[in-house]
C-alpha positions in Angstrom: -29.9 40.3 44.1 -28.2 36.8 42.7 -29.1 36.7 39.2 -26.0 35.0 37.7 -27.4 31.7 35.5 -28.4 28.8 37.5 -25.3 26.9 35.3 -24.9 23.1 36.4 -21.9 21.9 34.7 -23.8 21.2 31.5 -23.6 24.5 29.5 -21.6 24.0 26.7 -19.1 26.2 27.7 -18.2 24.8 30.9 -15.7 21.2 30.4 -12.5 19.8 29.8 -12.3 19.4 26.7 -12.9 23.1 25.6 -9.9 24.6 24.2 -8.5 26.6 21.1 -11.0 29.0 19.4 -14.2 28.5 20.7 -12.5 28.8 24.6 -10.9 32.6 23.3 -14.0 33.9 21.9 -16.3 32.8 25.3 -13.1 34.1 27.1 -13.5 37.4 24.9 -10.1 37.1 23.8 -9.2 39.9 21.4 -9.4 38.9 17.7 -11.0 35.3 18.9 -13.2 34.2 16.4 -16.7 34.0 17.7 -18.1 31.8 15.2 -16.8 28.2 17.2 -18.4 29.7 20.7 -21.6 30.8 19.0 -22.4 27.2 17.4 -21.9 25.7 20.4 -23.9 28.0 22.1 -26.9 27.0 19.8 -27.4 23.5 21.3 -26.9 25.0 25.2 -30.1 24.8 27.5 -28.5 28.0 28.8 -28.8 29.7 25.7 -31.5 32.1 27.0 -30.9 32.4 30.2 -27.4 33.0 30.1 -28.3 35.4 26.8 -30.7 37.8 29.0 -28.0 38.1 31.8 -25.1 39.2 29.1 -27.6 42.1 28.0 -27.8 43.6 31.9 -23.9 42.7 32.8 -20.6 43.1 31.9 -19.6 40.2 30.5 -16.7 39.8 27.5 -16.9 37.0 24.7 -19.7 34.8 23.7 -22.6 34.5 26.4 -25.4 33.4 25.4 -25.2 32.9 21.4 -24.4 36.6 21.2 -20.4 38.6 20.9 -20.2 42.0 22.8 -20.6 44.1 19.3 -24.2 41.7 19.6 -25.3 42.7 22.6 -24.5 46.2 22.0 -26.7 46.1 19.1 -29.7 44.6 20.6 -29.5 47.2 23.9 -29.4 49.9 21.5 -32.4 48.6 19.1 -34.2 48.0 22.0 -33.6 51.2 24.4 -31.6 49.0 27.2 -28.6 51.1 28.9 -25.7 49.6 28.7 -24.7 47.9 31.9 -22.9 49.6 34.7 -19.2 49.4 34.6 -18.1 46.9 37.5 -14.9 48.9 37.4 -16.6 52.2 37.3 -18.5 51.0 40.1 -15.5 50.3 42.1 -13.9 53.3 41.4 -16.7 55.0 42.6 -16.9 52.7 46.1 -13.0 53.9 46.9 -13.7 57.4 45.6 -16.6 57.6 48.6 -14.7 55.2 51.4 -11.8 58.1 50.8 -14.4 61.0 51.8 -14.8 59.4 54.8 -13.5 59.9 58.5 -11.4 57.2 59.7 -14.2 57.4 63.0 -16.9 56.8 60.4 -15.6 53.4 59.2 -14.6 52.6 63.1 -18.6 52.9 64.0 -19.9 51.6 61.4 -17.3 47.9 62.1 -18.3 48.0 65.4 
């Protein structure tokens, strides 16, 4: 299922003329302040939507008015897992293509 935020251009981390701090902390860059990203964030009309999909996704930085140490916070407060590791779950893809018969992958192309 597609559940990535409808974004349209607007959010307020999305333009041109984002740079310096508040660009590192929404890229999750390590020691980026967050503060810059999270007051921008609090004018967004993404602000919730883009906040809910940061609690179920790995995402690094700001998303949503919330930093990573955030997020972890509220999942644990509120009994949500943390989200699957999308290079855990590749690992785990190659792991089970390697277990496979080279015939197995030819049937299942064809």
């Amino acid at each position: 299922m597609y559940d990535y935020p409808n974004f349209d251009g607007t959010q307020a981390c999305h333009g041109e003329d984002l740079t310096g701090p508040a660009a590192r902390a929404f890229a999750g860059a390590a020691g980026a302040d967050p503060a810059p990203a999270l007051l921008l964030c609090l004018d967004c009309a993404f602000l919730t939507e883009c906040g809910s999909y940061a609690l179920t996704h790995e995402v690094y930085g700001v998303w949503g008015g919330t930093t990573e140490d955030r997020r972890d916070e509220i999942r644990a407060a509120n009994g949500v897992p943390a989200p699957s590791s999308t290079a855990g779950d590749l690992d785990q893809l190659v792991t089970a293509l390697s277990h496979e018969t080279s015939y197995d992958r030819l049937d299942r192309a064809s």
